[in-house]
SEDRENKOL-843504 format. One record per residue (C-alpha): x, y, z. Coordinates in steps of 0.2 Angstrom, whole numbers, plus 5000, padded with zeros to 4 digits. Each point is the difference from the previous one (the first is absolute). Example, Ala and Ser with C-alpha at 12.3 -4.5 7.8 and 13.67 -1.06 7.14 Angstrom:
506249785039
500650174997
//
This chain:
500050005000
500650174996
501050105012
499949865012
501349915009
500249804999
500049915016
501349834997
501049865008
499249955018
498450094997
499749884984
500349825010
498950065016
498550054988
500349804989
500149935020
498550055003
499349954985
500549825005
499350025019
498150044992
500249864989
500449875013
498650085011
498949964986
500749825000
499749975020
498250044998
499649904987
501049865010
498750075015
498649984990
500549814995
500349975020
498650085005
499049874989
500949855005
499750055019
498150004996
499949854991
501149925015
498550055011
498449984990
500849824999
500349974982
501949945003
500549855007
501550015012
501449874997
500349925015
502050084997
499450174996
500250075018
500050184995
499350144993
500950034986
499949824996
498150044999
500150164991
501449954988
499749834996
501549915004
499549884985
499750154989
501650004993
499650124989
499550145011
501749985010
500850034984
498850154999
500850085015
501749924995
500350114984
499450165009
501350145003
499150065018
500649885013
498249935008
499949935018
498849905010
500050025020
499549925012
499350105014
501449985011
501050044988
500649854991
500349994981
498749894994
500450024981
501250134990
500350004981
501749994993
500150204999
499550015019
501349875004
501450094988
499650175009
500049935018
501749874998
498849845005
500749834994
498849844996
500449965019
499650145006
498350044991
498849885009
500950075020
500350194998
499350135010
499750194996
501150045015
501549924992
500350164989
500650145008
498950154993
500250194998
499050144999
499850114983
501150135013
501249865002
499849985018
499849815006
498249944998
499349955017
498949834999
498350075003
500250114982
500749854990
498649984987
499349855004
499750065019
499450174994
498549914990
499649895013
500050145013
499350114991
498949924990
500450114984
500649984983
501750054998
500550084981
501650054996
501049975018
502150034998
500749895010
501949965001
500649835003
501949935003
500049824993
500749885011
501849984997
500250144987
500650195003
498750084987
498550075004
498549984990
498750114998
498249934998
498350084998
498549885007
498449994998
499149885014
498149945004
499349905012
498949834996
498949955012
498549875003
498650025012
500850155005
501649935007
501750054986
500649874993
501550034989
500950164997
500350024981
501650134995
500650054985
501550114996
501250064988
501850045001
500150204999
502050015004
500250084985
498550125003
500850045017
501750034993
499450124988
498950085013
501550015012
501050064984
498950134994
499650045021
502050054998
500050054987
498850155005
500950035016
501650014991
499350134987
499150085015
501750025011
500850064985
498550154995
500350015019
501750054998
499650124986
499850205003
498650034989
498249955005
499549854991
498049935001
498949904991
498050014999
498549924996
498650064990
499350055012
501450135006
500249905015
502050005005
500749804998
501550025001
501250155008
501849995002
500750105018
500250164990
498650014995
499349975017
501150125008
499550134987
498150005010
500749975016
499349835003
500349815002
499749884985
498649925010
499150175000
500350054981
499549814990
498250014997
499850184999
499950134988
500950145013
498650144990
500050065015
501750075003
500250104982
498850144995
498749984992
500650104984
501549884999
499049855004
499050044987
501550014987
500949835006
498349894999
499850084982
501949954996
499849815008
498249984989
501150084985
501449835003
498649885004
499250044984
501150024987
501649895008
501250154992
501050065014
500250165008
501350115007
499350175010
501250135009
498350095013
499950085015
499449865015
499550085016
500149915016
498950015014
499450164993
501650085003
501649924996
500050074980
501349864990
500650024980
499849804995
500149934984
498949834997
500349854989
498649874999
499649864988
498649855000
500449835004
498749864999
499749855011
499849824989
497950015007
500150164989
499850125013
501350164999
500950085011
500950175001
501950005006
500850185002
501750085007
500050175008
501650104997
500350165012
500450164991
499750115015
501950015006
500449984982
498850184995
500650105016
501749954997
500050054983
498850195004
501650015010
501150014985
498750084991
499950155014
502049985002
500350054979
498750135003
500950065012
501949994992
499250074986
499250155009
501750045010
501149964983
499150144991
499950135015
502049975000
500249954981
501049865003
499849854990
501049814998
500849914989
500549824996
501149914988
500049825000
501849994991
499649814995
498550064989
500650164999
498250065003
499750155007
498550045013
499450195007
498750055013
498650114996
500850165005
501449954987
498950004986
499250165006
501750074999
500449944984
498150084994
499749834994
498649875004
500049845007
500049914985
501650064992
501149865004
501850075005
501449944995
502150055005
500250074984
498450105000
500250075018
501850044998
499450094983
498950105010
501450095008
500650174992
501449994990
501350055011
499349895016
499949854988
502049945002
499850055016
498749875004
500649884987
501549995010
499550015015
498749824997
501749934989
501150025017
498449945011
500049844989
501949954997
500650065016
498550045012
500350165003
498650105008
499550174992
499250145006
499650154986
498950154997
499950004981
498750074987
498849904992
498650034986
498649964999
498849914989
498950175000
501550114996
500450055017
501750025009
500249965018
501249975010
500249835011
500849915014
500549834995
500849875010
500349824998
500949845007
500349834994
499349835009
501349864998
499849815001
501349885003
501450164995
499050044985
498850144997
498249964995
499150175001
500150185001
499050085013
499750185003
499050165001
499550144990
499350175009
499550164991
500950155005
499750144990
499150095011
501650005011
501150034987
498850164994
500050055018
501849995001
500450104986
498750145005
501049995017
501750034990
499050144990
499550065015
501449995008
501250074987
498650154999
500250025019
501850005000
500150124985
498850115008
501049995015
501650034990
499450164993
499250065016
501749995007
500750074983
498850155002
500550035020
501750014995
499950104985
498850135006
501450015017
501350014987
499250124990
499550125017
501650015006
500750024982
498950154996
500650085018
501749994991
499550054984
499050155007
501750065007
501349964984
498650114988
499650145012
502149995001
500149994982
498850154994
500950105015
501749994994
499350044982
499650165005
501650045008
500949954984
500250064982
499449924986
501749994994
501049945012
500449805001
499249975015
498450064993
499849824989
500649905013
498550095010
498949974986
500449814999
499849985016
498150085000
499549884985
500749855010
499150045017
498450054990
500149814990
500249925017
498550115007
499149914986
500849835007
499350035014
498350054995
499649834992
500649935016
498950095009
498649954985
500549825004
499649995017
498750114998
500550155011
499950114987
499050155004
498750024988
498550104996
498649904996
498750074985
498149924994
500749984982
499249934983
501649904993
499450004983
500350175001
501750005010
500749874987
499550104986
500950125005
501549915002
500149894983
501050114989
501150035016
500449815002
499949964979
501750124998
500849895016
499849844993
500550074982
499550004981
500249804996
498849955015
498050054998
499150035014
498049974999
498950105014
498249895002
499150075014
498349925006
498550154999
499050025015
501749985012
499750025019
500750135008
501749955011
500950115015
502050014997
501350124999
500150064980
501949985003
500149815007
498949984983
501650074989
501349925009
499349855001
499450004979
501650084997
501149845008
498749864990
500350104983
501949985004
500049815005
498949954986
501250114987
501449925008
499249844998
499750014980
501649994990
499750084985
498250064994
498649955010
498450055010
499550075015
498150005005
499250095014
498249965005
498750065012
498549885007
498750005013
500449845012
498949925012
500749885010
499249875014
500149915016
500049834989
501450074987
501050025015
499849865009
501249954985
501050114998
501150065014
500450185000
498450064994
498750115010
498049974993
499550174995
499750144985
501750054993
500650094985
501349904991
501550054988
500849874990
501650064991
500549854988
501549984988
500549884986
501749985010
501349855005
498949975013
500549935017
500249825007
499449945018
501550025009
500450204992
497950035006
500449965018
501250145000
499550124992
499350115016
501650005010
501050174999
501549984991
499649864988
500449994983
500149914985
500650154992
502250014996
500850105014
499650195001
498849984988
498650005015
499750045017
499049845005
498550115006
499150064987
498749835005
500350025020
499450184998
498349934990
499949885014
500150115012
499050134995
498449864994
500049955017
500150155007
498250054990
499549845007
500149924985
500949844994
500749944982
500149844991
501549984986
499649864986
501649954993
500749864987
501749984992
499950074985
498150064997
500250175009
499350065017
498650075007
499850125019
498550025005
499550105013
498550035012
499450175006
498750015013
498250064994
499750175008
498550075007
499450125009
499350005017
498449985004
499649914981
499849795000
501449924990
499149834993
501249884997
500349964983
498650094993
500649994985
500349805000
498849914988
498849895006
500549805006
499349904983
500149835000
499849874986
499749804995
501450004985
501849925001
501750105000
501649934996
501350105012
501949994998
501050115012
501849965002
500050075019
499349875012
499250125013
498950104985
499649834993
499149945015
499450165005
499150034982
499449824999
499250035018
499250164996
499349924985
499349845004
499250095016
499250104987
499349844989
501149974987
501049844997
501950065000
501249864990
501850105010
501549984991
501750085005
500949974982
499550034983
500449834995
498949945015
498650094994
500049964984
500149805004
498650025011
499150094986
500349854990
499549865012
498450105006
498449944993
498750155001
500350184993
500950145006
499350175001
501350125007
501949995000
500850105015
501850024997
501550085006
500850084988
502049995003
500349825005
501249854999
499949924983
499250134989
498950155005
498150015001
499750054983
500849844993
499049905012
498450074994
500650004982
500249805002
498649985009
498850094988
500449874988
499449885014
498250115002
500050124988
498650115009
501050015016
500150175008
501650035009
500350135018
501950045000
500750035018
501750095005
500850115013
500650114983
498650134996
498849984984
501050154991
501649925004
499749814995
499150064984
501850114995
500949845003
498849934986
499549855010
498350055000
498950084987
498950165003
498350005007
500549805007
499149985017
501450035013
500250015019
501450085010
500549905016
499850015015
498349994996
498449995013
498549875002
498950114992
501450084986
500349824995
498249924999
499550144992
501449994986
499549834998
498250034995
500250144990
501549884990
498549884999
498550124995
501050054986
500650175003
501850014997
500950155007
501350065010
499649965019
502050055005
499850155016
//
């Protein structure tokens, strides 16, 4: 049958035993029946006793029927005849192979000759031997196990009897037995009896609950686990379905899964929740299968697996990951593995993160060392080679980049593992630290900016000392001078050394002057002043310093606010920029002075130190120069430096602009690269007058925001993230890139359009203008923003940009920035430079 397991070997012979034992009970009533007739016609009188018949069983059987004693002869049951006291009147030949009687001993032998056992095996006492228990009891016996030890012989037989009394007038006559040897049976009982416990000590040993049930759901069979899962002896669980212990609910779902088995015979295998006692809550998983029994009947046999320690123990590694991955990303640290028999490589989450990768990308060594920048990669390379060959731990901060484009910086370490003295993996860790390293280098800046500034104040207290008790002395040698003049003719010698000595005192009072300038203990007199008209004036003055072959461009800004500062600070001040910058151009070249209204804020200045949020008017005074590099700009404040050959310069033409911007309460930012020419620009205060509210930034558009995407490329670090953050907060999706190249490879591999290039204009590689001219062939309706420190006028002189371009001078606001941008995007090119 399908799905049902056979039952074999002991189980087989016991059911064909007993298949024997009803046909010889079938054989001993028939005999009955014959008796039964022979005792009636004994009494009715119809047979005629021979004087040698003295027995019964000569009566019943006919002791000259040969026939019917051949009869009994052939029969397999063993037949005997008793006496009432027990003595064997007759037995057939199978009665006297199964008891061990000789011919001699067949017409003297008494039923206590044998020594009999009970079906337990215990010795038999007299009174139950079968014979007595009839004639006692006056019952028929059917099917009574008796044991019996044959005289003279070690084995034990096993029979089962059958026994009835014959009796006449009411007194018993003869006892009539029949048996059958079930040796066999009892051997295959005993066999299969140890068999079960054998099986049921082994179940008993197992860890799983095992159990098997009726149809009924009754419990048959439990081995001790299942017992001790409900708490309870095996005597207490057989017979019961134990409903009562689950919940109703889960009852419900087991009975349906047991009918399911019982059904269909296909097996099942369930992982469910099993409450106990309506509180103990287990994670089990099931198995049961249908077995069936030869009568037909089937029966369900089932093992119970416990998943609960399993389930918490594994939410306990769930809940552990969660938590290594929640602390690895708060610290950004990830691991790493490399089994150096495979030579498979293996990352934590945080690691693909890092990488801007998902978890499917499968990593490789070559792919992860190819992730680092190009000069990190030998560094790592050699660092794992070394790790391998020699097991040499390493401990680095390199710079990687990332599948996205983007640079970081990282702490990597690793180690190798060693079995028997050779290594067989790479362990290590990798930890994102560019937020430290940022840090760090803002600390340096700041630092540097702190120490300068500290420099200069120091500078300034010594020069402005310098120049106090210098003036003293001056004061004395000019009064001197002019006195002694007077005394003296014209014509005499003395009179040109006088003279010399006038024009050298008045060119140190000068000296001095800047000094005081510098560290801004000047004594000025402060004027409300409209610089467009202040600069105007003084154009054609600073055209015939800077000479015929350089062109100086004037491009004030209408509408300028009014600032208060002594006319003469505003000469000396122009007057020492003109100089630089026509000292800067070798032969013919540019000079551009620009006016512009500026608004600045407390969020432009949380990036950029030095700055005060405010209204300011700004002059920018560019030139198409030699330009400066980063170590000549740190410099270029301190009295008494110059690039300039010896004599050609005092060294405090800039220390005197510094001095007297700060002493305005203003500040300055130069934009400078080797090469490309420089720009100073330089930050008034906004004046107004008392009592009258000053708006800040009343002039700053707007904050507009927008959906569209902007390729960025900004060779400076600091503006790059700065511009991609003022962006993005805004809406658009910024792809940053901090090298033309870069940009346009990501252009290339990108998948949607791009609206708006933003672009520095004097980079690395090749300059903005070449970007976007490679670019346009990539999108030709792009629209393109240039950015620079230079002003509009001056980068459009350099021919790097065309006029009319959209343009935007840094630094640059919040508001100055987006603003650009959605104009560059609306369509409206112009010239956005302050």
């Amino acid at each position: 049958m399908e799905g049902d397991a056979n039952i074999e070997g002991p189980v087989g012979e016991v059911e064909g035993l007993r298949g024997e034992i009803a046909d010889l009970e079938r054989r001993v009533e028939r005999l009955r029946a014959q008796l039964a007739r022979a005792e009636r016609d004994r009494a009715a009188g119809d047979v005629v006793a021979d004087p040698g018949v003295t027995s019964l069983a000569d009566t019943a059987f006919g002791v000259g029927e040969p026939a019917l004693q051949a009869v009994l002869d052939r029969l397999p049951t063993g037949v005997c005849v008793h006496a009432p006291d027990g003595r064997v009147l007759f037995s057939n030949r199978a009665a006297r192979a199964l008891l061990g009687l000789t011919e001699a001993q067949r017409a003297v032998a008494t039923c206590g000759e044998w020594c009999l056992l009970r079906d337990d095996g215990s010795a038999m006492p007299a009174e139950e031997h079968p014979v007595n228990r009839v004639l006692s009891s006056g019952e028929d016996l059917h099917g009574y196990v008796v044991g019996i030890e044959r005289p003279g012989s070690a084995d034990l037989t096993w029979l089962a009897c059958n026994a009835f009394v014959s009796e006449a007038q009411g007194e018993p006559t003869a006892v009539f037995v029949s048996f059958s040897d079930i040796t066999a049976l009892k051997r295959s009982e005993q066999a299969l009896s140890d068999g079960r416990q054998r099986l049921a000590n082994i179940l008993d040993t197992l860890g799983d609950p095992v159990f098997v049930k009726d149809s009924d759901h009754r419990i048959l069979f439990a081995n001790r686990a299942f017992c001790d899962l409900f708490g309870m002896e095996l005597e207490a669980v057989i017979g019961k379905t134990l409903a009562e212990h689950v919940p109703d609910d889960e009852q419900v779902h087991f009975l349906a899964v047991d009918r399911r088995v019982l059904e269909t015979g296909q097996p099942e295998e369930c992982e469910e929740t099993f409450t106990l006692h309506g509180r103990d809550q287990r994670h089990i998983v099931t198995r049961k299968a249908r077995i069936s029994e030869p009568s037909g009947n089937h029966l369900l046999v089932g093992s119970v697996h416990d998943l609960t320690t399993r389930k918490a123990a594994e939410e306990a590694l769930r809940q552990s990951q969660r938590l290594l991955d929640v602390t690895s990303r708060i610290a950004k640290v990830g691991g790493w593995q490399i089994d150096l028999r495979s030579e498979r490589l293996a990352w934590t989450r945080e690691v693909y993160r890092l990488h801007d990768v998902d978890e499917t990308f499968e990593p490789t060594v070559a792919t992860a060392i190819d992730f680092y920048a190009p000069d990190s990669k030998p560094l790592i390379a050699d660092a794992v080679r070394r790790a391998v060959e020699e097991g040499a731990p390493f401990d680095l901060e390199l710079e990687i980049i990332t599948a996205g484009g983007t640079h970081r910086w990282v702490h990597t370490t690793g180690r190798s593992r060693a079995e028997h003295g050779r290594p067989v993996e790479l362990l290590g860790t990798i930890q994102d630290i560019s937020e430290r390293r940022r840090a760090e280098a803002e600390r340096d800046r700041l630092e540097a900016q702190l120490e300068q500034a500290q420099k200069l104040e120091s500078i300034g207290r010594l020069a402005g000392g310098v120049a106090h008790d210098f003036n003293n002395m001056l004061t004395v040698i000019l009064g001197n001078t002019r006195f002694a003049l007077r005394q003296v003719p014209t014509d005499a010698p003395l009179y040109a050394d006088l003279l010399e000595i006038q024009s050298a005192a008045g060119r140190s009072a000068q000296l001095t002057g800047q000094l005081l300038a510098f560290a801004r203990k000047q004594v000025i007199s402060p004027q409300v002043l409209d610089l467009n008209a202040t600069l105007s004036g003084m154009v054609n003055m600073l055209q015939r310093l800077i000479g015929e072959d350089i062109h100086l461009a004037w491009a004030p800004q209408p509408d300028l606010w009014a600032v208060k500062v002594d006319p003469s600070q505003i000469d000396q001040i122009l007057v020492n920029l003109c100089i630089n910058a026509r000292d800067a151009i070798a032969d013919v070249g540019k000079v551009t002075i620009e006016t512009h209204n500026r608004s600045i804020d407390e969020a432009y200045c949380a990036d950029h130190a030095g700055y005060v949020a405010g209204d300011y008017v700004q002059i920018a005074v560019s030139d198409d120069g030699c330009g400066m590099d980063e170590s000549t700009l740190s410099c270029i404040f301190e009295p008494f430096f110059s690039t300039k050959a010896t004599g050609a310069g005092t060294g405090l033409g800039l220390a005197t602009v510094y001095g007297v911007v700060k002493q305005n309460g203003g500040f300055i930012n130069v934009y400078s690269e080797p090469g490309a020419g420089t720009t100073f620009t330089l930050y008034w205060p906004r004046f107004v007058e008392e009592g009258t509210q000053r708006p800040l930034g009343e002039t700053v558009r707007a904050i507009q925001g927008g959906l569209e995407t902007i390729l960025l490329v900004e060779d400076e670090p600091g503006i790059l993230r700065l511009t991609t953050r003022i962006l993005t907060t805004y809406g658009y999706t910024v792809v940053a890139a901090s090298r033309p190249r870069e940009a346009i490879r990501l252009a290339q591999e990108r998948a949607g359009a791009i609206d708006l290039l933003v672009t520095d204009v004097v980079m690395p590689e090749m300059n903005g203008r070449d970007l976007a001219d490679h670019l346009l062939a990539l999108f030709p309706s792009l629209k393109r923003l240039f950015i620079s420190g230079y002003t509009a006028n001056v980068i459009v002189h350099h021919g790097v940009l065309d006029e009319g371009v959209s343009f935007l001078q840094k630094p640059f606001s919040v508001e100055e920035l987006t603003g650009a941008v959605r104009t560059a995007l609306d369509g409206v090119a112009s010239d956005l430079a302050r």
